[in-house]
N, C-alpha and C positions, 0 to 999 in steps of 0.2 A: 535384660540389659545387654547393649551391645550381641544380639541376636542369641543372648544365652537366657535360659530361665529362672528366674530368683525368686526366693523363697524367704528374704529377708522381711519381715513385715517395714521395719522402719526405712528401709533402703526403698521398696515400694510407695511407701509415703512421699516418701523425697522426690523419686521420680513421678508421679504423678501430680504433685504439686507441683514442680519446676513447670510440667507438662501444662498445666488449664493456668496458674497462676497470672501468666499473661495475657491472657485472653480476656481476664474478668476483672483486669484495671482500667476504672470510670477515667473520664474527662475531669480535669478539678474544675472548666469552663463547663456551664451550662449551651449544649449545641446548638439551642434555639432560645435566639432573645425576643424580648417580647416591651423594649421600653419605651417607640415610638407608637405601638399598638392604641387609638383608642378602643375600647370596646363598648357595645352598647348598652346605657342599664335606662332601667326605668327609674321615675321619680317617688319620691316619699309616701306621697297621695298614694299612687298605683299600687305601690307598693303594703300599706296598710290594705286594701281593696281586696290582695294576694291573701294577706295570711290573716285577716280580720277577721272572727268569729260571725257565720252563717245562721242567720235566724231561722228558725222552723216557718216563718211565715215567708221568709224569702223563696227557699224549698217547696212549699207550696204554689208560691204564684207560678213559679219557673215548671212545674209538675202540670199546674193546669191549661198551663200556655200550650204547652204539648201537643200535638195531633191523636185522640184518644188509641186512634189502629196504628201506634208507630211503637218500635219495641226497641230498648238499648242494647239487649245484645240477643241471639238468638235463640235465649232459655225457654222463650213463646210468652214472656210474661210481657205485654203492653201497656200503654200509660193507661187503658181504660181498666185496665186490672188492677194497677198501683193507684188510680183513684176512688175504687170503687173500695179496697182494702183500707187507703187514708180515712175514708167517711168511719169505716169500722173502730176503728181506734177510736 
């Protein structure tokens, strides 16, 4: 403190709080408004389409629609693999 060294705990407290205390007082305003914004949503319909329960037979048609030599990700498993395993089931 004042170019000397202290050893007080609570004295240290105080100056390091004095020290950041200012720095880490918000805005009571919000710096970005957002009240002429529209944004875009989807409708009800689409919306049930979204999170509505996926039938095993939907999955299937979408599986055999497929190209059999095309693969989702590079694991080397292809849709003629994933259907040839479907029949197994």
């Amino acid at each position: 403190m004042n170019g000397q060294w202290c050893n007080d705990k609570e004295v240290v407290k105080t100056k390091v709080r004095e020290f950041f205390e200012p720095r880490f007082v918000g805005e009571s305003e919000p710096m970005v408004r957002l009240d002429n914004v529209r944004f875009n949503s989807i409708s009800d319909e689409d919306n049930e389409l979204l999170v509505g329960v996926v039938s095993e037979k939907e999955v299937k048609n979408v599986v055999w629609s497929c190209e059999s030599s095309k693969s989702l990700s590079p694991d080397g498993f292809n849709f003629s693999f994933i259907k040839f395993c479907w029949v197994c089931l």
